[in-house]
C-alpha positions, 0 to 999 in steps of 0.5 A, spaced: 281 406 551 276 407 546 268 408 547 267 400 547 273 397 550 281 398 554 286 395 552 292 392 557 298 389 552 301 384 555 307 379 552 303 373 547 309 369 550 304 368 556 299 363 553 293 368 555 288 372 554 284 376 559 276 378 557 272 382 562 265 383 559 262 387 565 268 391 567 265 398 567 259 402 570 260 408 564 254 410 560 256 414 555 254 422 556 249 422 549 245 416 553 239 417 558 237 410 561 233 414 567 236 410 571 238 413 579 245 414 579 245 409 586 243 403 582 248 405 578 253 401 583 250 395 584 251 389 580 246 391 575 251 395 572 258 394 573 261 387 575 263 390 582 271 389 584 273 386 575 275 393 574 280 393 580 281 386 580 283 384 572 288 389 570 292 385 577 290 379 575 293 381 567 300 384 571 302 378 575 301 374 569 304 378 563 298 377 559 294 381 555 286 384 557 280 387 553 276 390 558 269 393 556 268 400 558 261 401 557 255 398 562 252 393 561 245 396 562 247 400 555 249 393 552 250 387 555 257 384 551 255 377 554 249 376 550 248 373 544 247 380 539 240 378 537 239 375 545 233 381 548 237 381 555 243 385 550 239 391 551 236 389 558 230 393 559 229 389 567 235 386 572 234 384 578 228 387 579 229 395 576 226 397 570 231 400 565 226 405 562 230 408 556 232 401 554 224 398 553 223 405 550 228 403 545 225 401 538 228 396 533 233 402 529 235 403 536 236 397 539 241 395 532 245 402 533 246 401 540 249 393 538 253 396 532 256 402 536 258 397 541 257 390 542 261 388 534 266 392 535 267 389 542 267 382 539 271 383 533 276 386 538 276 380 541 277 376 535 283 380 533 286 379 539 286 373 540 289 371 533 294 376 534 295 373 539 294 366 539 294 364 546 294 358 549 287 359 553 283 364 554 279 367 561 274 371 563 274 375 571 266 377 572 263 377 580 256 376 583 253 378 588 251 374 594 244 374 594 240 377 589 235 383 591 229 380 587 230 372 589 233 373 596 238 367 597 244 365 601 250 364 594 255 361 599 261 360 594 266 364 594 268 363 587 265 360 581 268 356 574 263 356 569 262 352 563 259 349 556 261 343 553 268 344 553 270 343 561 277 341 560 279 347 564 274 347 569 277 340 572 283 342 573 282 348 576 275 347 581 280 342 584 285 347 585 281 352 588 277 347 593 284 345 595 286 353 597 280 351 602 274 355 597 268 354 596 267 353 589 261 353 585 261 348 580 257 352 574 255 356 580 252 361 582 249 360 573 251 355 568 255 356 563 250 351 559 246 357 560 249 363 560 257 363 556 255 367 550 262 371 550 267 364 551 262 360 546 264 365 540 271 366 542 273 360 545 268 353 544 267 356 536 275 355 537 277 349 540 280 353 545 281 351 552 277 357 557 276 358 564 270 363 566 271 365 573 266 368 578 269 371 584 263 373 590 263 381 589 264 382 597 271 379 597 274 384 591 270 390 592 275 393 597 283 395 593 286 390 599 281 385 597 282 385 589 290 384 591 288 378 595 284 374 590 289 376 584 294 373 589 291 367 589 288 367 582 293 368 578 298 362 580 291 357 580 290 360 572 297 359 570 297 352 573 292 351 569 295 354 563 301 348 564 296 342 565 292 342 559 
């Protein structure tokens, strides 16, 4: 474990590598976001139930993970470096007060310390590696509290232009008798930043899954959901 990102080995045999860009709620302790602790636990912060999910999902599949281990109200690694949101200074309606004091130094110290080296620790894996296809494990929350609505899917598969993953597994998902966002609840047209580096920019195959966070937000429902993704991932793994 470093200050930016925790590592999980795994066997280059197994054709993946799991990325997981808002797997943590910590904020180092030399940063003050004058943020309440409870809003600390919300979706804002940590995609609820990955940091569970992930490292079962990798050891059902063998393969290797890179875990972020910073908030991603200190840095949102699933932006673009130069995207304002890499540093939000609002989400879902909370104000990030130390985040929109931030000047331009500070906001570059903060991409320097933790959203490069990040990436750059995905690139080095991936071509240690060379996997096969990469994936990425977020979740969602069922309704937003600044635009309440219903968010029905229990899963989402995300994607850009390079949907050669996503087909075969949306059908493979509907067929375990899910709901199934097809580039819901967001677009991957919109927001893909991580796999547009690491996977579009490489030809690589992707698939970017979005599990609803009230399935995986208990140890028994994060066991369930990597019982059931892990064979849906490497049966897309074999068909590409």
């Amino acid at each position: 474990m470093s200050d930016v990102c925790t590592e999980i080995a795994g066997d280059s045999d197994s054709g993946l590598l799991l990325i997981a860009d808002h797997a943590s709620d910590r904020v180092p302790g030399d940063i003050d976001l004058g943020v309440d602790p409870a809003v600390m636990q919300k979706h804002i912060a940590v995609d609820i139930g990955i940091a569970t999910l992930a490292p079962l999902v990798a050891a059902r599949l063998g393969c290797p993970a890179l875990l972020a281990n910073v908030s991603r109200l200190v840095v949102d690694l699933h932006r673009e470096a130069d995207n304002p949101a890499v540093i939000p200074v609002t989400s879902d309606g909370y104000e990030i007060p130390a985040n929109a004091a931030l000047n331009a130094a500070g906001r570059a110290a903060r991409i320097d310390r933790f959203w490069k080296p990040y990436h750059a620790r995905a690139a080095e894996l991936i071509e240690a590696h060379a996997p096969r296809m990469l994936f990425t494990l977020h979740s969602f929350t069922p309704s937003l509290e600044s635009a309440p609505a219903d968010r029905p899917w229990q899963i989402g598969i995300l994607y850009n232009a390079d949907e050669r993953a996503p087909r075969i597994a949306i059908p493979k998902l509907e067929a375990l008798g899910l709901v199934v966002g097809d580039n819901e609840p967001y677009s991957g047209k919109l927001l893909n930043a991580t796999m547009n580096f690491h996977a579009e920019a490489r030809g690589l195959p992707y698939l970017a899954i979005e599990v609803r966070n009230d399935l995986i937000d208990t140890p028994e429902g994060a066991r369930e959901w990597a019982e059931l993704l892990a064979p849906v991932i490497a049966a897309v793994r074999d068909a590409l």
